[in-house]
C-alpha atoms as one frame of an Amber mdcrd trajectory, in Angstrom:
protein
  -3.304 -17.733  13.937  -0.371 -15.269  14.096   1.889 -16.629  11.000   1.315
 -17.989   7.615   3.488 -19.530   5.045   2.882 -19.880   1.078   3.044 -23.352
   0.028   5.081 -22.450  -3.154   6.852 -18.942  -2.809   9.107 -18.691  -0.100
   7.013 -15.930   1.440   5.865 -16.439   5.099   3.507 -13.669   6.851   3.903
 -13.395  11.078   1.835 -11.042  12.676   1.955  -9.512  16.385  -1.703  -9.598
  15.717  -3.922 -12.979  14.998  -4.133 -13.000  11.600  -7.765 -12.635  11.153
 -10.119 -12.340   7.971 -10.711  -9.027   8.260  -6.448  -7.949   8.449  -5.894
 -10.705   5.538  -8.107  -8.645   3.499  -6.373  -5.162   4.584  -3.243  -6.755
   3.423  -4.527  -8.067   0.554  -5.992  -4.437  -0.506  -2.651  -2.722   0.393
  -0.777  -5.284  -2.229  -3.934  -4.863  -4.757  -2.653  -4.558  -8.110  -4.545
  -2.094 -10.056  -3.657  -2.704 -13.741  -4.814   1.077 -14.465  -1.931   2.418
 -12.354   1.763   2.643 -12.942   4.157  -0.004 -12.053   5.750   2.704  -9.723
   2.398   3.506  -7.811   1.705  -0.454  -8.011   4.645  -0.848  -5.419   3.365
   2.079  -3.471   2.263  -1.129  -0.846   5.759  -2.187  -0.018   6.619   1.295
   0.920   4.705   0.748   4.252   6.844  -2.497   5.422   9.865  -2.765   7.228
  12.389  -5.117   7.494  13.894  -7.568   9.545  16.421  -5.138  10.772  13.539
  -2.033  11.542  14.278  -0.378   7.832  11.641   0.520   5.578  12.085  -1.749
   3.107  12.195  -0.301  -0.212  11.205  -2.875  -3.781  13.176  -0.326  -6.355
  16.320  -1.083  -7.398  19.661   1.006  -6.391  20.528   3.808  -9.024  24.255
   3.000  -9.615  24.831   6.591 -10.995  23.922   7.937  -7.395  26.472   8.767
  -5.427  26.022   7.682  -1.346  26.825  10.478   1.489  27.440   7.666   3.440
  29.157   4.069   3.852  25.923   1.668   4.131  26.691  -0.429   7.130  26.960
  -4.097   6.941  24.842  -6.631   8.880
C-alpha cells in the first residue's frame, strides 16, 4: 500500500515507499502532539514536508507587517 485517504478530513497520504506499519508509526510520532510543549514547537512536524510544488511547506500564518524582498510567483 503506497497511498491512504481519511474517510472524513480531506487528507490523503501517498508514499514513494509502501506504506508499512513501521513508517505509519514514524509519521505518526513526527505529528505527535505533546500537550507539554508549545503550540509553536507542536508544528515543529510540518516543518519537514514539502509541497506539491517541491516547497517546504510552512503551517504559520504570513506576518502582514513583513515586508517581501521579492514578488512571490504565482502558480
Amino acid at each position: 500500500m503506497k497511498k491512504i485517504r481519511h474517510s472524513k478530513l480531506p487528507i490523503t497520504l501517498e508514499s514513494s515507499d509502501p506504506l508499512t506499519p513501521e513508517m505509519l508509526h514514524t509519521i505518526q510520532l513526527n505529528l505527535m502532539y505533546d500537550e507539554k510543549d508549545s503550540k509553536r514547537e507542536n508544528l515543529r512536524g510540518w516543518e519537514l514536508w514539502v509541497d506539491e510544488y517541491g516547497e517546504w511547506f510552512n503551517p504559520y500564518p504570513k506576518d502582514k507587517n513583513q515586508m517581501e524582498l521579492f514578488n512571490e510567483l504565482k502558480k
